[in-house]
C-alpha positions as CSV (number, residue, x, y, z in Angstrom):
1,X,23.7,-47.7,-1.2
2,X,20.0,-47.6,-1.3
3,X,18.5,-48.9,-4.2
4,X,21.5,-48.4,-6.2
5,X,22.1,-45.0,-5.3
6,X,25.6,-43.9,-3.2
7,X,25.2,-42.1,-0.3
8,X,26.7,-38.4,-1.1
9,X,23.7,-38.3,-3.7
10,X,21.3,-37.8,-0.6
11,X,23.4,-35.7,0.7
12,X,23.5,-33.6,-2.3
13,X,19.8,-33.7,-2.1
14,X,19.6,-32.5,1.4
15,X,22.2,-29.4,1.2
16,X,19.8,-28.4,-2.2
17,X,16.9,-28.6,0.6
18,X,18.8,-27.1,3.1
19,X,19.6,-24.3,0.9
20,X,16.3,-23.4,-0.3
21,X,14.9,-23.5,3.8
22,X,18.0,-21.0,3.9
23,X,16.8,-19.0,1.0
24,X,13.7,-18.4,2.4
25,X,14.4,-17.5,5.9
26,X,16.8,-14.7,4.1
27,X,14.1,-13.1,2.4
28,X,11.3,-13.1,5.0
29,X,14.1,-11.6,7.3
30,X,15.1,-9.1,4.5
31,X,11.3,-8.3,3.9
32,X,10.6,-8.0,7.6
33,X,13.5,-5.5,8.0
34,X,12.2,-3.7,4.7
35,X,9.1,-3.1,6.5
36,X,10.3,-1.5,9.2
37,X,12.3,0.4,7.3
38,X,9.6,1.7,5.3
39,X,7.2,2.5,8.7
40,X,10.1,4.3,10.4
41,X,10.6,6.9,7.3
42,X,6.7,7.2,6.8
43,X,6.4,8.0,10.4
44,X,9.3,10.5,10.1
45,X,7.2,11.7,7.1
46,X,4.1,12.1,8.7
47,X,6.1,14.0,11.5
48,X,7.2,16.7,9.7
49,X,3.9,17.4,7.6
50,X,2.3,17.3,11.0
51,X,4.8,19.8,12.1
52,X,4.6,22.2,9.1
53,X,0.8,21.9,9.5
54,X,1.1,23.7,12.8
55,X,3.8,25.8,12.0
56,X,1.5,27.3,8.8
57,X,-1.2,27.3,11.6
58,X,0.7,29.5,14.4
59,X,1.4,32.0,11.2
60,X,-2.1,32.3,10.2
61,X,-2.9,32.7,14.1
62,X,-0.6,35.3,14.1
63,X,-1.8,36.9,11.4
64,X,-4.9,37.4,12.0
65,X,-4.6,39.1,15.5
């Protein structure tokens, strides 16, 4: 006992640390993978508005010969 205070009382203390330090590695690995969630669909946005682009494009090509 230190100071008066038993031993599983620090212990308690460090698992509440623990915990937290747990916590937040969690969400910076959930946030990570959110962003690269979020870049893979944009990119597979951009894609097809890219593609649609050149499809109008090879119409209006076509068209106009």
């Amino acid at each position: 006992m230190i100071a008066g205070v038993p031993w599983w009382v620090f212990m308690m203390i460090l698992f509440i640390f623990l915990s937290g330090y747990m916590a937040f590695r969690a969400m910076r690995a959930e946030k990570k993978l959110e962003h690269q969630f979020i870049e893979r669909e944009g990119n597979v946005y951009i894609e097809r508005m890219r593609e649609e682009r050149r499809s109008k494009e090879d119409r209006r090509n076509i068209q106009n010969q």
